[in-house]
C-alpha positions in Angstrom: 91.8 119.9 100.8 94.4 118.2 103.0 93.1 114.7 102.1 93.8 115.7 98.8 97.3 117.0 99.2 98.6 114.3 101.5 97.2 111.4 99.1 98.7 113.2 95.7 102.0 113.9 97.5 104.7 111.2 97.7 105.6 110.8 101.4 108.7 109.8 102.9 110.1 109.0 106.5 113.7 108.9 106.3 113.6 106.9 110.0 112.2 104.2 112.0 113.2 101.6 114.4 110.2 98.9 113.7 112.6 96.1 112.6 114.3 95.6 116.1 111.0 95.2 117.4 110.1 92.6 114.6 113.4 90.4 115.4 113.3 90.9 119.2 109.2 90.1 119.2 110.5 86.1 117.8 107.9 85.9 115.3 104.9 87.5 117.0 105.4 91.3 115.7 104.8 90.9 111.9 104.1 94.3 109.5 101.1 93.0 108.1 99.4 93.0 110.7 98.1 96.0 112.6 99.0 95.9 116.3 97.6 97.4 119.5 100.6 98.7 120.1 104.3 100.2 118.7 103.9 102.6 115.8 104.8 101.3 112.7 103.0 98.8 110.5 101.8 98.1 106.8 97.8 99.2 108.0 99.4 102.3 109.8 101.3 102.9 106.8 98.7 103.0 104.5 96.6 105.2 106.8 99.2 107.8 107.0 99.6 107.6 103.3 103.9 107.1 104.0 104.9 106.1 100.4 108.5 105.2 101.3 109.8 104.1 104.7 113.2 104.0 105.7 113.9 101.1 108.2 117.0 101.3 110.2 119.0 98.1 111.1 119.7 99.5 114.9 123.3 98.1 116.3 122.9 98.3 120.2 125.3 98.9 122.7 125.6 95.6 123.7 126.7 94.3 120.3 129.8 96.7 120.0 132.6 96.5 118.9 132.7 92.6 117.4 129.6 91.6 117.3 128.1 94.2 115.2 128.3 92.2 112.2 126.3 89.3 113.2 123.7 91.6 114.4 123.2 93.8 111.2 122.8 90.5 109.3 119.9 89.0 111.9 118.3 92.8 111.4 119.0 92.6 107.5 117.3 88.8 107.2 114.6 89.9 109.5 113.7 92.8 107.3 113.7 90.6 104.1 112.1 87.7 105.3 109.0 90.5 105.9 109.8 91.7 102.5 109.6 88.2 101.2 106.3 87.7 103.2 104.5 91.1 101.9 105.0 91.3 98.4 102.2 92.4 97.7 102.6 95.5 99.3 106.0 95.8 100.1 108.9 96.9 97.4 112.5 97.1 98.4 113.8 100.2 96.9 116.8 100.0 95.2 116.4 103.4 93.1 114.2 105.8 92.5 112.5 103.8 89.3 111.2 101.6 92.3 109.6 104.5 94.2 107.7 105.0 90.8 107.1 101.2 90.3 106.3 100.9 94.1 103.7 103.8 93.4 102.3 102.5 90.4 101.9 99.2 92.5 100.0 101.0 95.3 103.3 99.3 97.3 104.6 101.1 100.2 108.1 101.3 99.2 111.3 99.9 101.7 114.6 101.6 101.6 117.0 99.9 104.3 119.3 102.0 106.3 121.7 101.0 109.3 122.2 102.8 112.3 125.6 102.9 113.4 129.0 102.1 111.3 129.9 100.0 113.8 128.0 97.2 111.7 131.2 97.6 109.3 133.4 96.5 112.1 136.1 98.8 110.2 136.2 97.0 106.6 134.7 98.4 103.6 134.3 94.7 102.5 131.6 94.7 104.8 129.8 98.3 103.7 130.0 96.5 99.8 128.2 93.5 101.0 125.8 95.2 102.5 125.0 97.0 99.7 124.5 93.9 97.8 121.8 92.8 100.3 119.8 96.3 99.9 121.3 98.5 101.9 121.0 102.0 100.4 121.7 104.2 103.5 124.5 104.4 106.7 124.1 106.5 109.5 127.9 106.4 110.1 127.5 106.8 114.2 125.1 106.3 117.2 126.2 108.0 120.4 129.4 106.3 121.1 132.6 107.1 118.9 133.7 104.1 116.3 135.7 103.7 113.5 134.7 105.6 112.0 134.0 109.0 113.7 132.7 110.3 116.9 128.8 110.7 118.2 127.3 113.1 120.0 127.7 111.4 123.5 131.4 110.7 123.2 133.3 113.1 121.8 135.4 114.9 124.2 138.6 114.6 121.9 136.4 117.0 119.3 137.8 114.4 116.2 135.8 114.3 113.1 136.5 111.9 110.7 139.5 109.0 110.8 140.7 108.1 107.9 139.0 105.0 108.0 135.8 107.3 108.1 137.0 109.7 104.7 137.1 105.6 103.0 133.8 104.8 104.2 132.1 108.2 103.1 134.3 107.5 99.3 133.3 104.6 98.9 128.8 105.1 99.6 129.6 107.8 97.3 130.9 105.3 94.4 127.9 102.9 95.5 125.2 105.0 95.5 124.5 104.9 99.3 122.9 107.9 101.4 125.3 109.4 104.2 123.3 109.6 107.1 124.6 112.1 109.9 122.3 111.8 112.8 124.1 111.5 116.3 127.5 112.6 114.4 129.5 114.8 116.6 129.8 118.6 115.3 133.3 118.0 114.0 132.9 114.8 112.6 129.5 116.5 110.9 131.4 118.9 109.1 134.5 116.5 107.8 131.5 114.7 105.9 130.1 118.0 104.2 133.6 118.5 103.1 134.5 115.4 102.0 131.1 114.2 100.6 130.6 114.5 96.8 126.7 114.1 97.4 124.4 115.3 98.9 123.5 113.7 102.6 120.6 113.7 105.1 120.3 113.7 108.7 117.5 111.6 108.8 116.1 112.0 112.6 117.4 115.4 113.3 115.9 118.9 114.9 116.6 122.5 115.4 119.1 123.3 118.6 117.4 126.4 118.2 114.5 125.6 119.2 115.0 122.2 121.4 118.6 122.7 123.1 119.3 118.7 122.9 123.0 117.7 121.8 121.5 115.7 119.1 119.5 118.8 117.3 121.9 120.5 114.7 122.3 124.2 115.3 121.4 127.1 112.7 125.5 126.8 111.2 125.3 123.0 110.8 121.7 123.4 109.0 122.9 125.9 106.3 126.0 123.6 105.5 123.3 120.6 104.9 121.0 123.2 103.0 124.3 124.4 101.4 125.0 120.8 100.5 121.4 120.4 99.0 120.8 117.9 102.0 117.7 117.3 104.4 117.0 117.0 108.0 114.3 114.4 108.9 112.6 115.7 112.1 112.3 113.8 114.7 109.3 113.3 117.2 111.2 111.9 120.3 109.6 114.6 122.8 112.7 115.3 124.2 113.8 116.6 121.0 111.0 119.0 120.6 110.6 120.7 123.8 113.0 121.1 126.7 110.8 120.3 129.5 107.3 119.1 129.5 104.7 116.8 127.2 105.2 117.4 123.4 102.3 117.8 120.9 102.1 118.2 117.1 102.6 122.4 117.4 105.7 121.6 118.7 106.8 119.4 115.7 105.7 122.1 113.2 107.4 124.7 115.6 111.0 122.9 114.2 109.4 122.5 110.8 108.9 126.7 110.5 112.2 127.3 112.6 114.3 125.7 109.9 112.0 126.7 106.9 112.6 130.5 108.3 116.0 130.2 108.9 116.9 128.8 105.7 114.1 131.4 103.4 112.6 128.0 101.4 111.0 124.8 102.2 113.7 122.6 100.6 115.8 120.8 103.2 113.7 119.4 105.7 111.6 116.5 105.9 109.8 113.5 108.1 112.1 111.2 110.0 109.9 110.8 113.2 112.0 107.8 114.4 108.5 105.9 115.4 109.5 102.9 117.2 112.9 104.0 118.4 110.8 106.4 121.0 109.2 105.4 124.2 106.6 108.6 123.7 105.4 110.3 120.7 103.8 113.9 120.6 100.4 114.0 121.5 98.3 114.2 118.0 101.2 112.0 116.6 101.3 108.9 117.8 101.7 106.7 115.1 102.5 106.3 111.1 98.9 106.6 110.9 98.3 110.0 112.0 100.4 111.6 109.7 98.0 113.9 107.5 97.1 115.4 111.0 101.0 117.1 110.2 99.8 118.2 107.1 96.7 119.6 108.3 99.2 121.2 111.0 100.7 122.8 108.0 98.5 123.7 106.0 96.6 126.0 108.6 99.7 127.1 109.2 100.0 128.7 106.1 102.0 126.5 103.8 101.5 126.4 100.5 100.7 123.2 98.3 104.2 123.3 96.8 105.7 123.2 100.4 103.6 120.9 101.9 104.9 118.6 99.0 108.5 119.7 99.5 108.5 118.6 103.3 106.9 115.0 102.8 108.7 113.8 100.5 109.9 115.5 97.2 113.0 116.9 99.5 114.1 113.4 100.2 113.0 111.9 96.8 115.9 114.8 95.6 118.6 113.4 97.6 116.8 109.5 96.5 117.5 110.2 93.1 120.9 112.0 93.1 122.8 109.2 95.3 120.9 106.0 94.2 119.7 107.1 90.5 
């Protein structure tokens, strides 16, 4: 019965880091092929039955503040010149008509993110270009405060958004891009619920509650996403899903029922497991290919067909549709 679910559901991971690994490996990492190693690939994609993938163009440390810009666009080209190499079974998505097409295709469908507004190097000129290249989604911080707002691992001040950040959050909303609050600081969280006209995601995201790391949201932050008919990807970094010690797949469906309790419904939380952005994964988890073990996970669990549908994808494919069309 869970083969059967997890192939008829549409499933969608709202976060992964595989393109830094493609431009850093100079050739040698390419996503058709399937690798010893790392996490994410076309073969592990198709084995975990992941219908959409979100790939985040990751701005490191090292590139902030002014290079940032030069460093998206090496990402970017990186992912397209995959996308250009696997058209068979790649489809950028633009919208949610290419999720369909995608599916109809048997593609696995690419929706590009980037990780860190640091990439807009504090022009929206920048944030519109990118969207002409494919971008469809902005996690607007990392750790460190930018332009646009504070992260989680530098915000002493306790600032949400700057002005330039109300701009930036306007302006995705007129182009149809996802908001992306992951590593957001509290404040700066809850300046983008109220200025936000659609709904957003924290696409790599856990429950405080359950995993006291500064980069899990806690039960108020998770009914104001719920509130604003967002989801929370969670994430499988270990240290995200267990305070001390080795994390397995229990723990990741520990989060999965902590939010689903909290919140009464299945409705706002989804898969962003961040695979190739972690050094370990939870045992039982170690790669895009072993998702259906989640949904086995759940299913014993006691979820019901409906649910299991909600969390791996339809949730996400709500937001999809609302903000791109």
């Amino acid at each position: 019965m869970t083969a059967s679910i997890h192939s008829r559901a549409l499933v969608i991971d709202s976060h992964c880091d595989t393109i830094l690994k493609v431009l850093s490996s100079r050739g040698a990492y390419r996503l058709g092929d399937l690798h010893a190693t790392e996490h994410v690939d076309i073969p592990r994609l198709r084995q975990g039955g992941i219908d959409v993938q979100f790939f985040a163009a990751y701005i490191g440390p090292e590139y902030k503040p002014d290079r940032a810009v030069k460093r998206t666009l090496q990402l970017l080209d990186s992912l397209h010149q995959e996308l250009d190499a696997n058209q068979d079974t790649l489809k950028l998505i633009l919208s949610t008509e290419d999720i369909t097409s995608a599916q109809s295709n048997d593609q696995v469908g690419v929706l590009i993110s980037i990780e860190g507004g640091e990439a807009l190097e504090g022009d929206l000129a920048c944030l519109r270009m990118y969207h002409r290249m494919g971008v469809r989604a902005v996690g607007l911080t990392w750790n460190e405060r930018n332009q646009i707002a504070e992260g989680v691992g530098e915000c002493r001040s306790g600032g949400g958004l700057t002005d330039f950040g109300v701009s930036v959050v306007a302006e995705m909303n007129r182009l149809g891009m996802i908001v992306d609050v992951s590593h957001m600081s509290v404040p700066g969280y809850f300046d983008v619920l109220a200025v936000s006209q659609h709904p957003i995601i924290a696409s790599h995201s856990n429950a405080y509650a359950v995993c006291s790391h500064v980069r899990n949201l806690t039960d108020r932050q998770i009914r104001a996403l719920a509130e604003n008919g967002g989801v929370m990807g969670i994430n499988f970094a270990p240290q995200f899903l267990v305070d001390h010690g080795r994390a397995d797949l229990d723990d990741v469906v520990r989060h999965i029922d902590y939010i689903v309790d909290l919140l009464g419904n299945s409705q706002h939380v989804g898969l962003g497991g961040d695979l190739d952005g972690i050094g370990k994964t939870p045992a039982g988890l170690e790669d895009a290919s072993k998702y259906p073990a989640l949904t086995d996970a759940l299913l014993l669990r006691g979820y019901g067909e409906q649910d299991l549908i909600n969390i791996l994808g339809q949730n996400h494919l709500r937001v999809i549709r609302t903000v791109l069309g």
